[in-house]
C-alpha positions as CSV (number, residue, x, y, z in Angstrom):
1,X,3.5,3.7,17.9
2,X,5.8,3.1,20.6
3,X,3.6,0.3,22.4
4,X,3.2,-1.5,18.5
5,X,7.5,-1.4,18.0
6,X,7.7,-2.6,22.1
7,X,5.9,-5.3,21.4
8,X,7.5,-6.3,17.9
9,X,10.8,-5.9,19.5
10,X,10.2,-7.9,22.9
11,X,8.3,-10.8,20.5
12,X,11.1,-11.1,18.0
13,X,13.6,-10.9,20.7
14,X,12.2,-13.2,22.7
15,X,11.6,-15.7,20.0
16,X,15.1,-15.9,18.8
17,X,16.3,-16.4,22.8
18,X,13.7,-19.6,23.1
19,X,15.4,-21.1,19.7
20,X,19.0,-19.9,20.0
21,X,21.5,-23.0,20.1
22,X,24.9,-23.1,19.2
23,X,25.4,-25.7,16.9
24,X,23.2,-23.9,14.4
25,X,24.9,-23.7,11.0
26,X,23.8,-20.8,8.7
27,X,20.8,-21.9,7.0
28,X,19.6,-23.0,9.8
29,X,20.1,-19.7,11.8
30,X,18.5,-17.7,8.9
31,X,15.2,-19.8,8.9
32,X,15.1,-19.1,12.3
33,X,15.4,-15.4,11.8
34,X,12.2,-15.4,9.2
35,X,10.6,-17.5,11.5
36,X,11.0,-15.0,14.4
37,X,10.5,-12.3,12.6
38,X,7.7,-13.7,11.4
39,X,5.9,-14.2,15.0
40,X,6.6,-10.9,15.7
41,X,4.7,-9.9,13.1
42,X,1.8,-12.2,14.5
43,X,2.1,-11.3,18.0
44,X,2.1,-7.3,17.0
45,X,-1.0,-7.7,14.7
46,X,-3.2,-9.5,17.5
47,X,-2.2,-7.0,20.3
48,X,-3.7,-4.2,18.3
49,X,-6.0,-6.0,16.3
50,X,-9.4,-5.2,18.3
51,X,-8.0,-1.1,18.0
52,X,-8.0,-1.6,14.6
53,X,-11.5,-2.5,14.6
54,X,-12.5,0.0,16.4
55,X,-11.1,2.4,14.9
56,X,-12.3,0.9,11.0
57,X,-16.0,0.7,13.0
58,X,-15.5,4.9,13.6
59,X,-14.2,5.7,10.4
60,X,-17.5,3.6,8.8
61,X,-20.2,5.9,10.8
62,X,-18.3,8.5,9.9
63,X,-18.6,7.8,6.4
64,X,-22.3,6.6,7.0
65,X,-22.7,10.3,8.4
66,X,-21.4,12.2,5.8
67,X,-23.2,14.4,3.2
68,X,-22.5,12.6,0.4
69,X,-24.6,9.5,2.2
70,X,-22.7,6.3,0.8
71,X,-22.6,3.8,3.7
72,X,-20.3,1.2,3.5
73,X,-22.2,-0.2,6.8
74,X,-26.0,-1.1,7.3
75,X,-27.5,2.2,7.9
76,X,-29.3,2.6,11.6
77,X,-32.8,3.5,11.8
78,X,-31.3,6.9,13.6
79,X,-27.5,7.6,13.4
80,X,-25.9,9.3,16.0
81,X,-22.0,9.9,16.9
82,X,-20.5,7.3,18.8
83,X,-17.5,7.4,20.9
84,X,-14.7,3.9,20.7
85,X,-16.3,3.1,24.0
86,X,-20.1,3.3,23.1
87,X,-19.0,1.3,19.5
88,X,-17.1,-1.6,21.4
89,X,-19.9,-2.0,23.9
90,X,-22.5,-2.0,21.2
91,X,-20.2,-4.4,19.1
92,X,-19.5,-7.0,21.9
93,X,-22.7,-7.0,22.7
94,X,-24.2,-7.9,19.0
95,X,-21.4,-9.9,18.2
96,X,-19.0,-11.0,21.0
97,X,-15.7,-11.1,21.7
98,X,-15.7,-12.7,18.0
99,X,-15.9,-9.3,16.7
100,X,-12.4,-7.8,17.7
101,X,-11.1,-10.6,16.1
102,X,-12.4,-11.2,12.5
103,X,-10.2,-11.0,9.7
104,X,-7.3,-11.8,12.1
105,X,-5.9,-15.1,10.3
106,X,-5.6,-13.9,7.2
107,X,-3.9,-10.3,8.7
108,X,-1.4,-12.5,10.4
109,X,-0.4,-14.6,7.3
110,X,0.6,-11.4,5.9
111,X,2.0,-10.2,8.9
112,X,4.3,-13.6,8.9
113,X,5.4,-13.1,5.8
114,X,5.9,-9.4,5.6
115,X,7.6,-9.1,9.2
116,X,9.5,-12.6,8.0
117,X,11.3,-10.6,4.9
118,X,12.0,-7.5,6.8
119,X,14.3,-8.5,9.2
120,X,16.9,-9.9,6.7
C-alpha cells in the first residue's frame, strides 16, 4: 500500500511540476490538475499491473482446486499448487512479457478518469 500511494504521489507531483507556469488562468490550471491526476492514476496502475496478474492467476488455481470444481481457467491435465514465482515463470514462458500486461489499456482509461475526478 505504501509503494502504490509513493508512486501516485511522486507521479501526480511530478506531473504538475513539468506543466506548472505562471501565467495559467483558472481553467487552465484545473485541466491541468485532471490531467495530472489523471497520469498518476496511469503510472500507479502499470507499476502494479503484472502483481495484479499474478495474483488474479493464484486466486484462479485456487478456485480451479477447490471442491466445488468450477474452473474459471483451462483445467491442467494434473493440478498442483503453485507459488507467484512458479506461476510467472510458467506464464512468461507460454505467453511472454505480453502476459503481465493484458487488459492494461482499458485499466488505465479508468484509472485516468477515476484518479482525474479524485483530486478535485
Amino acid at each position: 500500500l505504501t509503494y502504490i500511494l509513493l508512486c501516485s504521489f511522486w507521479s501526480y507531483e511530478y506531473c504538475k511540476r513539468l506543466t506548472a507556469s505562471n501565467d495559467d488562468d483558472a481553467t487552465m490550471t484545473a485541466t491541468k490538475v485532471l490531467l495530472c491526476g489523471g497520469i498518476a492514476g496511469i503510472v500507479t496502475w502499470a507499476s502494479v499491473f503484472p502483481l495484479d496478474v499474478l495474483k488474479t492467476r493464484l486466486q484462479a488455481r485456487t478456485i480451479e482446486l477447490s471442491p466445488e470444481h468450477r474452473p474459471l481457467v483451462q483445467p491442467s491435465a494434473k493440478p498442483y499448487t503453485a507459488s507467484s514465482i512458479q506461476i510467472a515463470k510458467e506464464a512468461y514462458i507460454n505467453e511472454g512479457l505480453k502476459a503481465f500486461y493484458r487488459g492494461l489499456g482499458v485499466c488505465s482509461v479508468r484509472a485516468f478518469i477515476v484518479n482525474a475526478v479524485q483530486v478535485c
